[in-house]
Structures are given as structure tokens and as C-alpha cells.
C-alpha positions in Angstrom: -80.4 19.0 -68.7 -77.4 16.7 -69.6 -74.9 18.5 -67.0 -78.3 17.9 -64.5 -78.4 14.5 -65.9 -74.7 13.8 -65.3 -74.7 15.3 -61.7 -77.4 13.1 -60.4 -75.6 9.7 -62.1 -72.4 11.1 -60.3 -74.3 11.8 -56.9 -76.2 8.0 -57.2 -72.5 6.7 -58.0 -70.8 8.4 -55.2 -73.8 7.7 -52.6 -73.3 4.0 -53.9 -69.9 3.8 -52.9 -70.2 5.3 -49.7 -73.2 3.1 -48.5 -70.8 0.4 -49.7 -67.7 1.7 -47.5 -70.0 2.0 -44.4 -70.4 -1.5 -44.5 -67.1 -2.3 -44.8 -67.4 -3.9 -47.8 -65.4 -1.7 -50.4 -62.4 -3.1 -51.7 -59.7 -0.9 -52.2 -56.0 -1.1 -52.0 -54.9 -3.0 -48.5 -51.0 -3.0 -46.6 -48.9 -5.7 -47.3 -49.7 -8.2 -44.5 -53.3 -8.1 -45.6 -55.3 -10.0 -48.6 -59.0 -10.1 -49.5 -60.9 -12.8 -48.9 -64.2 -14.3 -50.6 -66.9 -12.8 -48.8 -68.0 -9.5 -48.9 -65.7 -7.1 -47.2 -63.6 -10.0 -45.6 -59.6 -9.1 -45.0 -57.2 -11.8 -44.2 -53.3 -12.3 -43.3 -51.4 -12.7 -45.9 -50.5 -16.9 -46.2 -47.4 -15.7 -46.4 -45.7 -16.6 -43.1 -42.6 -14.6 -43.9 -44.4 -11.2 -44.8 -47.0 -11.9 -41.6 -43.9 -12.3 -39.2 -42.2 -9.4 -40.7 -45.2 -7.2 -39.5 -45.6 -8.6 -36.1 -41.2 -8.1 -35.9 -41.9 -4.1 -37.0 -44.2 -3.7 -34.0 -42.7 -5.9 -31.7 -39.5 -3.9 -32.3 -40.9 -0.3 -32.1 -42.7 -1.5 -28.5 -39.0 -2.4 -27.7 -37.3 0.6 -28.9 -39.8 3.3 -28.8 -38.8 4.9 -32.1 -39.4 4.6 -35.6 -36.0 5.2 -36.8 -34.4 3.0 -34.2 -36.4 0.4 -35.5 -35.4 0.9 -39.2 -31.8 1.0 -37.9 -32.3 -2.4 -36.6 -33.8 -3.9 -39.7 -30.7 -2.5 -41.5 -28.0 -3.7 -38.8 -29.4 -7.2 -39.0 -29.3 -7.5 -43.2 -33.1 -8.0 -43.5 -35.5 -7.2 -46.1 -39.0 -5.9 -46.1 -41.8 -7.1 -48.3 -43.4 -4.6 -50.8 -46.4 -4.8 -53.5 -47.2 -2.2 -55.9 -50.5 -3.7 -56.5 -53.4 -6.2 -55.0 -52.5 -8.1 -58.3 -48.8 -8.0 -58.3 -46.5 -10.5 -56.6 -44.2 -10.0 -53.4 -41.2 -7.6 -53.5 -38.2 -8.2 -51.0 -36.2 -5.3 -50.5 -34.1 -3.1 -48.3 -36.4 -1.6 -45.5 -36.6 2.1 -45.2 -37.7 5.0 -42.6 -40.9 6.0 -44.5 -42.0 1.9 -45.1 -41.6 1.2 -41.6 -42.6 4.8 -40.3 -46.1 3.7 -42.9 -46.9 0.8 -41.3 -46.4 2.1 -37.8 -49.6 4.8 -38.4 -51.7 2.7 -40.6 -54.7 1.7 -38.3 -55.3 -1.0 -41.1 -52.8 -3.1 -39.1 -54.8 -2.6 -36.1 -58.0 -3.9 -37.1 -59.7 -1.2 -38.4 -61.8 0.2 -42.0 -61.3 3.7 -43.0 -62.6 5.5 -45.6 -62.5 9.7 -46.4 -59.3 10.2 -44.6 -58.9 13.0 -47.5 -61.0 15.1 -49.0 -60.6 16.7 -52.8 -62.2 20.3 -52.9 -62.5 22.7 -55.9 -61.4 26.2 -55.3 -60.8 28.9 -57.6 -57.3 30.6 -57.8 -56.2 34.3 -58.3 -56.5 34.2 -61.9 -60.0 32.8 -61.6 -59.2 29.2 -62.8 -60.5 26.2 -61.3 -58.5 24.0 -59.6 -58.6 21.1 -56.7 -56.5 20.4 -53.8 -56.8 17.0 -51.7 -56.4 18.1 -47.7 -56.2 15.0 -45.3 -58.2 14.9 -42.4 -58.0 14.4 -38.5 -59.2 10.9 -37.4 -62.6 12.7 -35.9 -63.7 13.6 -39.0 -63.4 10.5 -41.4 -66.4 9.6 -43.4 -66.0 6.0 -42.0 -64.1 4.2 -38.9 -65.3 1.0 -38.1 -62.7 -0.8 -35.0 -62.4 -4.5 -34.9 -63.1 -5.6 -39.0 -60.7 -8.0 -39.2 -57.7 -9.9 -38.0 -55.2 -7.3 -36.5 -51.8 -7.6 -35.9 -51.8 -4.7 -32.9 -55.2 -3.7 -30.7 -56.8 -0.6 -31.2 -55.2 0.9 -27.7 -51.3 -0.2 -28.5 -52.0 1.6 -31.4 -53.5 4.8 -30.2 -50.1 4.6 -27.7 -47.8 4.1 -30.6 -49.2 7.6 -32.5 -48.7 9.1 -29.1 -45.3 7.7 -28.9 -44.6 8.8 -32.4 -46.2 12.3 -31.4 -43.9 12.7 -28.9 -40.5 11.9 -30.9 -41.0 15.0 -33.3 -38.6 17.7 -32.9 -40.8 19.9 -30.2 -42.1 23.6 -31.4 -41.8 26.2 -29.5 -43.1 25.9 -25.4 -43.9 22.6 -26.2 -42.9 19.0 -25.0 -39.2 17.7 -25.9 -39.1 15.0 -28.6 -37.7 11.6 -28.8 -35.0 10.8 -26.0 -31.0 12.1 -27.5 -27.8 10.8 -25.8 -27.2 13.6 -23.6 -26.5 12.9 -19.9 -29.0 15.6 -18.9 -31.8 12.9 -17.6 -34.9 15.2 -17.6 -34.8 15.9 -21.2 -38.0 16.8 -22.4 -40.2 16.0 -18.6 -38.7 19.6 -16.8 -41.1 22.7 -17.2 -40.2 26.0 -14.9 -42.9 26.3 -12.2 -42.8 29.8 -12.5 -44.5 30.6 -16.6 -45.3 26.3 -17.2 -43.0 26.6 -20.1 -40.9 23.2 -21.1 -36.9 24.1 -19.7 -34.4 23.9 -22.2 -31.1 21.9 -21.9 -27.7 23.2 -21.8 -23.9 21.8 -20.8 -21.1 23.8 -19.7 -17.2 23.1 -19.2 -14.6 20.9 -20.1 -16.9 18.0 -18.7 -20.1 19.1 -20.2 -22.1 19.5 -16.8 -26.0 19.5 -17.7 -28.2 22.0 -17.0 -31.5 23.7 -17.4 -32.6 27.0 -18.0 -36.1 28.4 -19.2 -36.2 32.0 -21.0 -39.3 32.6 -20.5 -39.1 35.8 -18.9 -36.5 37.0 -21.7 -39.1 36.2 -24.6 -41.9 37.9 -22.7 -40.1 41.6 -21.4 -37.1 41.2 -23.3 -34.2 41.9 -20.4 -32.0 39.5 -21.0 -33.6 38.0 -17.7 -33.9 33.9 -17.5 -36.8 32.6 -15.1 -34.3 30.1 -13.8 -31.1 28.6 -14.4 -30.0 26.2 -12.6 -27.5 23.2 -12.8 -28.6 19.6 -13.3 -26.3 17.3 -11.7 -28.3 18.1 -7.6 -31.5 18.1 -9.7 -31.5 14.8 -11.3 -29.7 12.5 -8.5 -32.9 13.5 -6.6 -35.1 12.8 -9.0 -33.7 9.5 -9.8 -33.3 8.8 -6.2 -37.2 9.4 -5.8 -37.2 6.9 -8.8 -35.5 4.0 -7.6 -37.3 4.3 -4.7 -41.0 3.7 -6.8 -39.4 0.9 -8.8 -37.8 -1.6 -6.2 -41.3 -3.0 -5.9 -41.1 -3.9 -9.2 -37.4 -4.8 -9.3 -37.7 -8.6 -9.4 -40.1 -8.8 -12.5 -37.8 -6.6 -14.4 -34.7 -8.1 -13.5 -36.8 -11.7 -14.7 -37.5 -9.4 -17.8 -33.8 -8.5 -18.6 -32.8 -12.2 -18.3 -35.2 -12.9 -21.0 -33.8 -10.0 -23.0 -30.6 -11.0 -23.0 -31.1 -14.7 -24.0 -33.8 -13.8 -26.9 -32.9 -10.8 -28.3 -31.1 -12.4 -31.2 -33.9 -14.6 -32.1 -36.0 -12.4 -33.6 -33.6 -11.8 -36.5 -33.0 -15.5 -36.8 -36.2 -16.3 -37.1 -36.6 -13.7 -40.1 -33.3 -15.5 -41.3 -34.6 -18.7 -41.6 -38.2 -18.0 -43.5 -35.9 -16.1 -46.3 -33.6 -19.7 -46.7 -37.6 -21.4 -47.1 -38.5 -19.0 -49.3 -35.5 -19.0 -51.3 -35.6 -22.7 -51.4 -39.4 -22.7 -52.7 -38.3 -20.1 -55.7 -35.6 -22.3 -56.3 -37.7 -25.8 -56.5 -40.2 -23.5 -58.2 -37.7 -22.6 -60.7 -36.0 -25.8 -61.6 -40.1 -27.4 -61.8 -40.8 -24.3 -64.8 -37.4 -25.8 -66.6 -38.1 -29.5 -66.4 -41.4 -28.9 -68.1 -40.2 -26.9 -70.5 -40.0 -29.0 -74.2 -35.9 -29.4 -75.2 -36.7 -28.2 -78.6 -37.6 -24.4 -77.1 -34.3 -23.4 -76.8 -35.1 -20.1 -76.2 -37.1 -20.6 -73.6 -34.9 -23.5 -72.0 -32.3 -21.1 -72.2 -34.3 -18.0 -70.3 -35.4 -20.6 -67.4 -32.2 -22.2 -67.1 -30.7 -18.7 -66.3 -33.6 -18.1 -63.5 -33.0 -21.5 -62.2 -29.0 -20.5 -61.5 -29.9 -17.5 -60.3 -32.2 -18.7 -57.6 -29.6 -21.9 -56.6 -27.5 -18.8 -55.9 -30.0 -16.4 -53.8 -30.6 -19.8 -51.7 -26.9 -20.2 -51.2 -26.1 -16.3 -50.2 -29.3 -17.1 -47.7 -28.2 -20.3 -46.3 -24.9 -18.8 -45.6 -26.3 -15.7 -44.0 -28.7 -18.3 -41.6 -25.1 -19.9 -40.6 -23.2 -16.8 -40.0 -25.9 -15.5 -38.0 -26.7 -18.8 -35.9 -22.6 -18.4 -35.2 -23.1 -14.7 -33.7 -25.9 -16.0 -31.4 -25.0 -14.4 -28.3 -23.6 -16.9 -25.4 -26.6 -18.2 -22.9 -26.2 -17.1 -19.2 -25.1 -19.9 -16.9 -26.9 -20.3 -13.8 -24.6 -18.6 -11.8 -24.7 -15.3 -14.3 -28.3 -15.4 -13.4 -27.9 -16.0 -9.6 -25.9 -12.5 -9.9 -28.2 -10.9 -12.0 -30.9 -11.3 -9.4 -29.1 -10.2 -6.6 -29.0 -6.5 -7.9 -32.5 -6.6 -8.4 -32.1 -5.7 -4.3 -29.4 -2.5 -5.1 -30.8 -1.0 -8.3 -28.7 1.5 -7.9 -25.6 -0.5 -8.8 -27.5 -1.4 -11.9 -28.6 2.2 -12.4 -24.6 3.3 -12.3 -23.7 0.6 -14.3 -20.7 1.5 -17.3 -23.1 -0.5 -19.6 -26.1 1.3 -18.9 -26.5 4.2 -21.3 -28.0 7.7 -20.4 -30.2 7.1 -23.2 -31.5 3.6 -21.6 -31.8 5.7 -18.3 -33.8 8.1 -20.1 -36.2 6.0 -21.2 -36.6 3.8 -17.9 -37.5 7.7 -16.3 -40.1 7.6 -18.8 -42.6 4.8 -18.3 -43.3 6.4 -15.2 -42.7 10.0 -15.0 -44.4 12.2 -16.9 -43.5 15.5 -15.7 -41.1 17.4 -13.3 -42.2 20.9 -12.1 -39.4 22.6 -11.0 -39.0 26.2 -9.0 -35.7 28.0 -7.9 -35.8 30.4 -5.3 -32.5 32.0 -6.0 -32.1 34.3 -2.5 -32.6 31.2 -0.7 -30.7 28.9 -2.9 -33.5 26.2 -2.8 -35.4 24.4 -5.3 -38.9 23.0 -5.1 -40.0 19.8 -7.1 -43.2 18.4 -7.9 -42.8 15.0 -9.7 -46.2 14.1 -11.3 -46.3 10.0 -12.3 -48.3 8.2 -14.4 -51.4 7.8 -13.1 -51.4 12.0 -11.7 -49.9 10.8 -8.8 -47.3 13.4 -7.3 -44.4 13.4 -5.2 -43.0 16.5 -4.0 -39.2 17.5 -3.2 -37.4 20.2 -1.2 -33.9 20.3 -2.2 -31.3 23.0 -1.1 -29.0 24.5 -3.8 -25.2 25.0 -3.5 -23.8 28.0 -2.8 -20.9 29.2 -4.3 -17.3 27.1 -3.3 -14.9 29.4 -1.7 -12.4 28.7 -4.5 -11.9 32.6 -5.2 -12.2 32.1 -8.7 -13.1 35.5 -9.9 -12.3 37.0 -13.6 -9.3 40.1 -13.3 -10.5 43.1 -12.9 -8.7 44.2 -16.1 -10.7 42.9 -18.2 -13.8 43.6 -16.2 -12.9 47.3 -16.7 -12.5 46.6 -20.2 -15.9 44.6 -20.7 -17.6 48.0 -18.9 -16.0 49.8 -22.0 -17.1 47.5 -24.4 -20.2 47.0 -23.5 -21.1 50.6 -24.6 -20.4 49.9 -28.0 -20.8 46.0 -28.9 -23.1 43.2 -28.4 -21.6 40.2 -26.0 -20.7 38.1 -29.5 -17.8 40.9 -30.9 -16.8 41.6 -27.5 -16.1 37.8 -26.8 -14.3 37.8 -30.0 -12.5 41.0 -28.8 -11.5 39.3 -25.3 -9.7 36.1 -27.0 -8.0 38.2 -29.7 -6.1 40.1 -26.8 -5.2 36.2 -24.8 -7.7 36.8 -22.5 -9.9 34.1 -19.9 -12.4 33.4 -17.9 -12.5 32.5 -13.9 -12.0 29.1 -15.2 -9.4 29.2 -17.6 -11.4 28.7 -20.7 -12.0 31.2 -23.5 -14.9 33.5 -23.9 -18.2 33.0 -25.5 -21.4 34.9 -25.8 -23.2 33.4 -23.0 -19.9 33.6 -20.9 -19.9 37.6 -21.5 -23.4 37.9 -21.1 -23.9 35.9 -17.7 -20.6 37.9 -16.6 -21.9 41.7 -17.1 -24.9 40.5 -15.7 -23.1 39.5 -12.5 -21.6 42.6 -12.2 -24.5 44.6 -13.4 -23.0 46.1 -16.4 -25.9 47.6 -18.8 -25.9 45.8 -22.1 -25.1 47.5 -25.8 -27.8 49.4 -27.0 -27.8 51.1 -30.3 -28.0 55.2 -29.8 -31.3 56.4 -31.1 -29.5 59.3 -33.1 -26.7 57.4 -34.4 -23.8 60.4 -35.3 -23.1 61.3 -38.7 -20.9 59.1 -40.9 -21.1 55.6 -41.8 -18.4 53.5 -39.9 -17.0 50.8 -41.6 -13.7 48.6 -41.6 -10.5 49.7 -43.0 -10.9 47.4 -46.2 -14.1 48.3 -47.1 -13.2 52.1 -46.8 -10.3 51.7 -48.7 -12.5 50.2 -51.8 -15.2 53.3 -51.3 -12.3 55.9 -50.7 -10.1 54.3 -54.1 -7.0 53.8 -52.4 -5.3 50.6 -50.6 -6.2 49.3 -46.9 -1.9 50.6 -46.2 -2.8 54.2 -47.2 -5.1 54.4 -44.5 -3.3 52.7 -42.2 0.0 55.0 -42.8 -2.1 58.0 -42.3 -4.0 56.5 -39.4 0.0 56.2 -37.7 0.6 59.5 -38.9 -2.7 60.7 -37.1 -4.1 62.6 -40.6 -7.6 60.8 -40.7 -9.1 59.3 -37.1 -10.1 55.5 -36.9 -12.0 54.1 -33.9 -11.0 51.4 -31.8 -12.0 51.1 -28.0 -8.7 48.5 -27.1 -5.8 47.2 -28.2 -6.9 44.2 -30.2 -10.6 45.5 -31.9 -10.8 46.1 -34.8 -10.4 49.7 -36.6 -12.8 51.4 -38.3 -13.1 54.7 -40.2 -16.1 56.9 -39.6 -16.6 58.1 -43.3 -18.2 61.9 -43.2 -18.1 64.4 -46.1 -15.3 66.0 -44.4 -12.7 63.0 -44.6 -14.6 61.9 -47.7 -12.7 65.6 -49.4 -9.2 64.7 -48.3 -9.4 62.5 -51.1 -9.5 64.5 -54.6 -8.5 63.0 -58.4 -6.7 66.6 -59.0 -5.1 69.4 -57.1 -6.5 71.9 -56.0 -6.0 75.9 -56.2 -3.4 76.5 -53.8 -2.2 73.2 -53.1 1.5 72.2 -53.3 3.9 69.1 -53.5 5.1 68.0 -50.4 8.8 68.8 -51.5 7.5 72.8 -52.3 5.7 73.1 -49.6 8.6 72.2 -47.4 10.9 74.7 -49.8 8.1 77.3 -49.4 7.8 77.1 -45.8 11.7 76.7 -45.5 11.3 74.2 -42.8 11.6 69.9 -42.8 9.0 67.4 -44.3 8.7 66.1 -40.6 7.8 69.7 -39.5 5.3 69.7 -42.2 3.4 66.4 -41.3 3.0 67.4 -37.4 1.6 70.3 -38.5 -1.1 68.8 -41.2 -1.8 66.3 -37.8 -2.4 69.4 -35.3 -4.6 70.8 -37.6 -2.4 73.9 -38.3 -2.2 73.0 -42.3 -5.1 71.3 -44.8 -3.8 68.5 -46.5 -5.8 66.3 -49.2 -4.5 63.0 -51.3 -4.3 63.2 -54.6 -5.4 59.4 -56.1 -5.3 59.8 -60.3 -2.7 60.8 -62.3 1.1 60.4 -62.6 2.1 62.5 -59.5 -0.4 60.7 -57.1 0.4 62.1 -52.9 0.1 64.5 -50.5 -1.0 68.0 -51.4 -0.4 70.8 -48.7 -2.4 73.8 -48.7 -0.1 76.7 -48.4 -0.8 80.5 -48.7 1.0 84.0 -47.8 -1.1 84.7 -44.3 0.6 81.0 -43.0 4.3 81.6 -43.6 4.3 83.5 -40.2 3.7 80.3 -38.1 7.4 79.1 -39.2 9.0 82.2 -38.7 10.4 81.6 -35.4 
């Protein structure tokens, strides 16, 4: 009855508080930029003007910039700080902004007007060992207890900040098939918009050369038969000049308003960190008339105390000095204001955006992100007998634009790789993958058509050219483990130059498809008996044998290597060598 007892005050209790948050009206923990007010369930700003402007700068930034990172970057190049409170009750922190503060404020709908409450939910479970324990598992958006849109004051609306999740969405490193994540410096311009028309799957980016030429390839077809076949691969130097051709064409309506847009930019970019300049001097200089206030009304006979608020008082004179001098140093780096004749230039390329488009100071990241706010994916199919390409460029609002564009065929250069080392790669490709034979290729000096040393990919797009089968692994692999010289040597107890001396004199038989690969013994029970601790019966020193046989050592050795005498190596003991195998019925080959 009392665990009954305690269950129903815990249900009332809980019930209580849940009513409660579907009114909006529980207090909990809010954001800095928020307080509570006096009525019930009432959220203000903060009357902090600093902290208030500090929010409205992190979203007015991301909106500019697109990224949460970028953002933080910006608060760090600029020097300012960000407000933080442990508590409802404690006072206002100032201190370096970091990724997860302004990544936090970014995805807290808080900001944007709304009351949440059960984004999480703690469930009991018991464990292998049968013990009870609880997890808390956070929640999609769909299923909170309670979402109520437009509570209080916001600093964003409800739709910018559905689009900023999106947008953060979008900048996470991309999974498998899916879409490509926030915009990198590359020059290849559809970065994350291509997907192959032939499976739908997102194309990948590649460069090649000494000048980094982009590119784009989808392997589709590899993952799903695994042949080693790409679904296309194509360059991306034709493919993007017609895309952004087909772009500059959809934005010269709109070409006058931006221009009137980058104008603004340019003049008010820096104002935004000014203005964050000066509320730190105010606020430094309130602390500061705060602090000398606290040490006038202290009584002169508390010396202690006088002491204490004395120190506080210097220490703010200071923090205002550091901030008046920051405020002047950055009020000397405002940038210089555009005369009117700048202007009158500016707006005459609004009629060639192309010159703007080429521009050294525009950035193929800036490019990449102007292709953005109105593309928002580029279908593209190659037709490889026909060297063609078809593109269907689907804009924001579904509407699509579709391009024909013929390929280049190859430029009668008569680069072509030697057809040495094309009758090498056939041999090599019997018994190692394109990575050791690339490795095999550059050890012997070797190049490609263009003069550039071998890779993977390079061997691996050349054998398919020529239609050379790649390595498989035999499905009865012959006996014998084969290994490289030093690790032999370590198994067999003698030293890597043992093996290679009787590899030159042709005793034991190594592996090595060309000049320039590397050796390795095939280690069978048959070599693995060459190599004893102790003579054998029957066995002799090389300098008897040659006595008994009555002809030179030199004689000897071709024989051991023709396979007329047995010979083992003896590896312990004081007389360590050569043993040769001589008896009565052999004396008969060295008679004549």
C-alpha cells in the first residue's frame, strides 16, 4: 500500500507539471538572451543590450555565412566575447566564443519563439545481468510532449529557423549515397548538387594532374556487381562552364539588386563587430563606476575590505582601458568607403556578370555558394559511344532546365604509355593488385602518357583501356607460404645475405616477375630441410667433398644447382656451412 501510495503522489506530481508545461507556464532553465518575467509563463530579452545584440550578430552572421563554424571563426577573428550563465540566478559570464556555444544557440528553437517540453525521455530497462538501470534517449521534434510556436519575443521566426536546421543538415559530412555537406574550397563547382542519371546516386569528386582538373565519377555500378566498372566518369571543366553559363543566364534579372546588395556589403561589413566593440567599452565602464561606487562606501576603518575593493576597482580601470583601446584600433581598420566613382564601376558589371563571375577576388567557395541559392540539383548522364552528355538542372522552385552538351574526344597528341611497360603490366597483373604493381612501375623509373608517376587509379584506368583482366587470387593457392627474404631469413634462422648468396648461386628458388619486384621465397617442407642444426649421415664438408670427388669447389656448386648433388646448410655449431651429400654410386658422374 505505501509503494501504491507513493506511485499515485508521483503520477499527481508528474500530471501536475505536465498540465503546467502545456500552458507554457513552467519555469525551467532558459538561453542566455532570455529572462523570466512576472506573469505566469512570461519570457523576456535579456535588458542586457550587449548579450541581446550578441544573439541577433550569431544569426545574422550564420544567414551571411551559411555555417556554424564559419561563424565561430568570425567571432574569434574579430576578438569578441560571448555571454554565458551557469544559472537563472547567477550573473553574466564574458568569455571566448566556441563551436558548440554558437552551434547551441543556432538549434535551440527557444530563440525562435517557441516552448518545448519532453524533448527527452528517461526509460528503465533491465541489463544482461538483470539490474535495473535508465537511459535518457532524445527525441525527434514530432514527438515532444509539448511545442507551442510564437510564446514570446523571438529573435529569428519559426521558418528562418526550420531553414537554418536544414542548412545545418546539409553541412554534415554526407553518408554513404547521400547529399554532399557543407561547401570545401575545391574548384570542382557542383560539389555536393551532381547525382548520375543512370542509379540517382550523389557523384563523387576527384582532381587529376599537375593542375588538379576536377572531375566527377559515380561507382555505382562497381559497389553493386563488383567489376571494377564506374557508371560514369567524366571530366568537370565542359560540365560546369555549362552549368554556370545556364546560371548567369537566370540571375541577370536579378543582377542590379545584388550588385546594390554587395555595395552595402562592402561599406557595412565591419560594423557589426564595431558595434559589439563599443557595448563591451559601456559595459566595462559601468563595472568600473560600479566598482569605484562599492569602494567609496566602504568605511576607512575596514581595511580589509577597503583593501579587497580597491584591488577590483584597478582591475576594472584596466579591463576599460584594454577595451577602449580595442574600440580605437578597430575604428582605425574600418575599411575605406567606396567613392562614387567605385560605385559607378561596380554597377556597370552588374550588365557582364561574367566578368564578376571570373573575377581573381571571387573564390570558388563564394561561387559555390551563389550556385546554391538557386540550384538544387544537377542530373547528369554520359553516353560514352557518343561522347555526349545530357543535363537536367532542377531550380528552386522544381523548375528544370535541360542541356545537351557534346563531350571531347580524345586530342590527337599521340600520347600513349610504351608498350614495354604495357607488356609488363599484362604480366603483373596475374599476380598483384594495381597498388604493388604501381609501386613496382616507379621502382624500375617508369611513367605514364603524361610524364607523371604511377598510382592505383592510373594502373587501374590503364589495364582497363587495354582490357587486361585484373589480379585475382587462385582458388587453390600452391603449397608453400611465400614470404619476403627478411621474414624467411628470421623463420629459416639464418641472415637475409645467406639467402641472397644462395639465391645467386641458384641453390634455393625466389620469385620475382621483373627486375625491380621484390623477392620472395616460397617456403615448402622441401627447402624448409636444406636447413638442419647437425649433419647428416653421409654428408661431407665442402673441402672433402671436393677431395672425394677429386674435382674443384666450383664443379661442386654447379652441380648442387643442377640438381645432380643434395646439399643442406648446417646453422648451429662451430663448423656452420655447406654439407654435400656424397656416396660411392655418384663418383662415376666425375670420372670423365
Amino acid at each position: 500500500m505505501a509503494e501504491a501510495e507513493l506511485h499515485v503522489l508521483r503520477a499527481r506530481l508528474e500530471g501536475g507539471i505536465r498540465n503546467k508545461a502545456t500552458r507554457g507556464e513552467l519555469r525551467r532553465g532558459l538561453p542566455v538572451g532570455f529572462v523570466w518575467g512576472e506573469k505566469d509563463g512570461e519570457v523576456r530579452f535579456d535588458p542586457d543590450e550587449s548579450v541581446v545584440s550578441t544573439i541577433h550578430t550569431v544569426f545574422s552572421k550564420f544567414a551571411e555565412l551559411g555555417s556554424a563554424r564559419q561563424v565561430w571563426l568570425w567571432f574569434h577573428s574579430e576578438g569578441l566575447t560571448f555571454p554565458l550563465r551557469s544559472s537563472m540566478k547567477s550573473a553574466i559570464r564574458w568569455v571566448a566564443a566556441t563551436y558548440h556555444t554558437i552551434h547551441r544557440v543556432l538549434t535551440n528553437p527557444v530563440y525562435a519563439g517557441a516552448y518545448f517540453y519532453g524533448r527527452s525521455h528517461c526509460e528503465r530497462y533491465v541489463d544482461d545481468k538483470g539490474r535495473l538501470r535508465k537511459r535518457t534517449r532524445l527525441l525527434p521534434m514530432a514527438e515532444w510532449s509539448v511545442l507551442l510556436l510564437e510564446h514570446h519575443p523571438s529573435y529569428i521566426d519559426w521558418a528562418t529557423f526550420q531553414s537554418n536546421q536544414a542548412r545545418l543538415d546539409s553541412n554534415v559530412h554526407p553518408g554513404p549515397h547521400q547529399a554532399g555537406g557543407a561547401v570545401r574550397e575545391g574548384a570542382a563547382l557542383l560539389q555536393g548538387l551532381a547525382t548520375c542519371g543512370k542509379c540517382g546516386r550523389r557523384l563523387h569528386t576527384h582532381y587529376t594532374g599537375r593542375n588538379a582538373v576536377p572531375g566527377y565519377h559515380c561507382a555505382g555500378q562497381d559497389i553493386v556487381s563488383r567489376r571494377d566498372v564506374y557508371c560514369l566518369n567524366v571530366g568537370g571543366v565542359q560540365i560546369d562552364q555549362a552549368v554556370v553559363e545556364a546560371f548567369l543566364k537566370a540571375l541577370t534579372p536579378a543582377a542590379l539588386e545584388a550588385t546594390q546588395l554587395a555595395i552595402q556589403q562592402v561599406e557595412a561589413d565591419h560594423d557589426a563587430a564595431l558595434s559589439q566593440w563599443r557595448l563591451a567599452v559601456e559595459r566595462a565602464g559601468y563595472e568600473a563606476e560600479r566598482a569605484e561606487r562599492q569602494y567609496r562606501a566602504v568605511e576607512p576603518e575596514n581595511r580589509l575590505v577597503a583593501r579587497g575593493l580597491e584591488t577590483e576597482w584597478e582591475k576594472r580601470l584596466r579591463d576599460l582601458a584594454a577595451a577602449k583601446a580595442g574600440l580605437e584600433r578597430r575604428e582605425r581598420q574600418r575599411p575605406r568607403l567606396l567613392s562614387e566613382e567605385e560605385k559607378k564601376k561596380i554597377r556597370s558589371l552588374s550588365s557582364d556578370l561574367h566578368k564578376v563571375w571570373t573575377a581573381p577576388t571571387t573564390t570558388d567557395r563564394d561561387r559555390k555558394e551563389l550556385l546554391r541559392t538557386l540550384l538544387e540539383e544537377v542530373i547528369i548522364t554520359v553516353n560514352r559511344s557518343e561522347r555526349c552528355a545530357h543535363m537536367t538542372l532542377r531550380w528552386k522552385g522544381s523548375a528544370l532546365t535541360e542541356i545537351d552538351l557534346s563531350l571531347p574526344r580524345m586530342k590527337p597528341h599521340g600520347l600513349h604509355t610504351d608498350e614495354d611497360t604495357i607488356s609488363l603490366l599484362r604480366r603483373l597483373a596475374v599476380h598483384y593488385p594495381d597498388d604493388v604493381i604501381a609501386g613496382i612501375l616507379n621502382r624500375q623509373g617508369r611513367k605514364t602518357a603524361s610524364g607523371e608517376r604511377f598510382t592505383a587509379n592510373q594502373v587501374g584506368s590503364l589495364r582497363r583501356y587495354r582490357n587486361i583482366p585484373r589480379y585475382e587470387p587462385p582458388a587453390t593457392p600452391p603449397t608453400g607460404e611465400v614470404v619476403p627474404i627478411r621474414t624467411a631469413a628470421e623463420i629459416l634462422g639464418i641472415y637475409p645475405s645467406t639467402i641472397h648468396r644462395w639465391l645467386n648461386d641458384g641453390f634455393i628458388a625466389g620469385e620475382q616477375v621483373t627486375s625491380g619486384a621484390p623477392w620472395q621465397i616460397r617456403l615448402t617442407d622441401e627447402l624448409r630441410a636444406r636447413f638442419v642444426e647437425q649433419t647428416p649421415p653421409g654428408h661431407l664438408p665442402m673441402v672433402d667433398a671436393t677431395r672425394k670427388l677429386g674435382v674443384s669447389r666450383q664443379t661442386v656448386l654447379q652441380r648442387v644447382k643442377r640438381g645432380d648433388l643434395e646439399a643442406v646448410l648446417v646453422t648451429r655449431g662451430r663448423r656452420k656451412g655447406l654439407r654435400i651429400k656424397v656416396v660411392d654410386s655418384e663418383l662415376g658422374l666425375f670420372q670423365e
